[in-house]
C-alpha positions as CSV (number, residue, x, y, z in Angstrom):
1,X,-48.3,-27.5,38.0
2,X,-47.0,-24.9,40.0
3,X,-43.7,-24.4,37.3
4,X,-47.2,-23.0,34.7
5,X,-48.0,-20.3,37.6
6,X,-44.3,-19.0,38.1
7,X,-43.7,-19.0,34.4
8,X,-46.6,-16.6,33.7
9,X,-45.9,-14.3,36.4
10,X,-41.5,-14.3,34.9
11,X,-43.0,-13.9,31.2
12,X,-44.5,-10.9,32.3
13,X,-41.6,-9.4,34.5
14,X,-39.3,-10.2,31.9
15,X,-41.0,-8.5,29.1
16,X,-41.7,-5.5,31.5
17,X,-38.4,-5.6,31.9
18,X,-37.2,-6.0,28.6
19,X,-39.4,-3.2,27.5
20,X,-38.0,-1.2,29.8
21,X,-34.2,-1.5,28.7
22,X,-35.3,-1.5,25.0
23,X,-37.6,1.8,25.5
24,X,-34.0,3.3,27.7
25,X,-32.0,1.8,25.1
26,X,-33.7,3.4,22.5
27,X,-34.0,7.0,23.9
28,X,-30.1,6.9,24.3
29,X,-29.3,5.9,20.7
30,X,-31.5,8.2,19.0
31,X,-30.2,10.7,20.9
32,X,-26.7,9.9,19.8
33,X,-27.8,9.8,16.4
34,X,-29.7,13.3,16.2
35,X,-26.6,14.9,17.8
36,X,-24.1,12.9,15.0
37,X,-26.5,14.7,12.1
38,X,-26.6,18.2,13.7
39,X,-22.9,17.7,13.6
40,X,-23.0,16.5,10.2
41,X,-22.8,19.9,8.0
42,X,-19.0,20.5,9.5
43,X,-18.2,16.9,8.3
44,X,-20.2,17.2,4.8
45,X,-18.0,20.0,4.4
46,X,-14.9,18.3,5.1
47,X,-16.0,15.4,3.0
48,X,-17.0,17.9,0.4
49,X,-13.6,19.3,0.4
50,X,-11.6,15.5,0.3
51,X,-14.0,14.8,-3.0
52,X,-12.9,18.1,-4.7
53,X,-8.8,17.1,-3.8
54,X,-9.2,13.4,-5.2
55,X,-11.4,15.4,-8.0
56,X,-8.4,17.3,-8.5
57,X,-5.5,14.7,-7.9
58,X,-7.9,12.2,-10.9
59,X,-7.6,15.3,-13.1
60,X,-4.4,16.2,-13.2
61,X,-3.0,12.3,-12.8
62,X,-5.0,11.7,-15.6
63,X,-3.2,14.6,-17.7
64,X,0.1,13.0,-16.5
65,X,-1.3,9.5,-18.0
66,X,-2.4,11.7,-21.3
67,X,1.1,13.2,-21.8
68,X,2.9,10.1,-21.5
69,X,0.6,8.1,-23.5
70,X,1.4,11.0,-26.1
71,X,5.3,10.2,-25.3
72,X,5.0,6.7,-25.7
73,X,3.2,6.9,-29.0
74,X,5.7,9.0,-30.7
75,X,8.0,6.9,-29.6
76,X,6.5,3.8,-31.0
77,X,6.0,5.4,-34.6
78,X,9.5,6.1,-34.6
79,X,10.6,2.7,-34.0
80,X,8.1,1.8,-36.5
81,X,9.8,4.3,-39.1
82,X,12.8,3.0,-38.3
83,X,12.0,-1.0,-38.8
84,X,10.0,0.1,-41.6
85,X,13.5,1.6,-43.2
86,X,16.0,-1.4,-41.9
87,X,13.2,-3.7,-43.7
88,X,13.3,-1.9,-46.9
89,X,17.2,-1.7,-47.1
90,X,16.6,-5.4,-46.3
91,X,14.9,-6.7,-49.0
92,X,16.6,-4.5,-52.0
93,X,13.8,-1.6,-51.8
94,X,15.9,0.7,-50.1
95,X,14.3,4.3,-50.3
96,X,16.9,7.1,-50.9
97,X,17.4,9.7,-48.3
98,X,16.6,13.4,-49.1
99,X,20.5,14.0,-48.6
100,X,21.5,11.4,-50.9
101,X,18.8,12.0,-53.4
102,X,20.7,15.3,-53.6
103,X,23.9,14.3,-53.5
104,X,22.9,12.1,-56.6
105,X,21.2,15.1,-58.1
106,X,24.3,17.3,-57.8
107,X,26.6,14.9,-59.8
């Protein structure tokens, strides 16, 4: 019986305890925290400022990507012009040239 009467008197010692270091605890972080938001404009600003450079850097890496898709395209329809004529003098259909169409107009 006497381990009941010495675990009422430690419940409440520890939780006047634990109140204590939570309340102390507490007092401490949201102190910490109040100062890291009146601090918080100069890094908005900073993080403000990274946004608008990786704005900037997506912009113009994207007109990079644009211009060489352009590249690439053109390239890719002349190849196709160029199959397109290897095909025709292939299989008899051969289209004439503007130079030999006048060279055969001329004789």
């Amino acid at each position: 019986m006497s381990n009941r009467e010495g675990f009422t008197g430690g419940f409440i010692a520890g939780a006047a305890v634990g109140g204590l270091v939570g309340a102390v605890l507490g007092a401490v972080l949201s102190r910490r925290a109040a100062e890291a938001l009146l601090s918080e404009p100069s890094d908005a600003k900073a993080r403000k400022m990274r946004q608008r450079k990786a704005t900037q850097l997506e912009a113009e890496g994207m007109e990079v990507a644009r211009l060489s898709l352009e590249d690439k395209i053109a390239q890719l329809n002349q190849a196709i012009d160029e199959v397109r004529l290897q095909l025709g003098d292939v299989n008899g259909n051969a289209q004439a040239h503007s130079s030999d169409r006048a060279i055969g107009e001329d004789s």
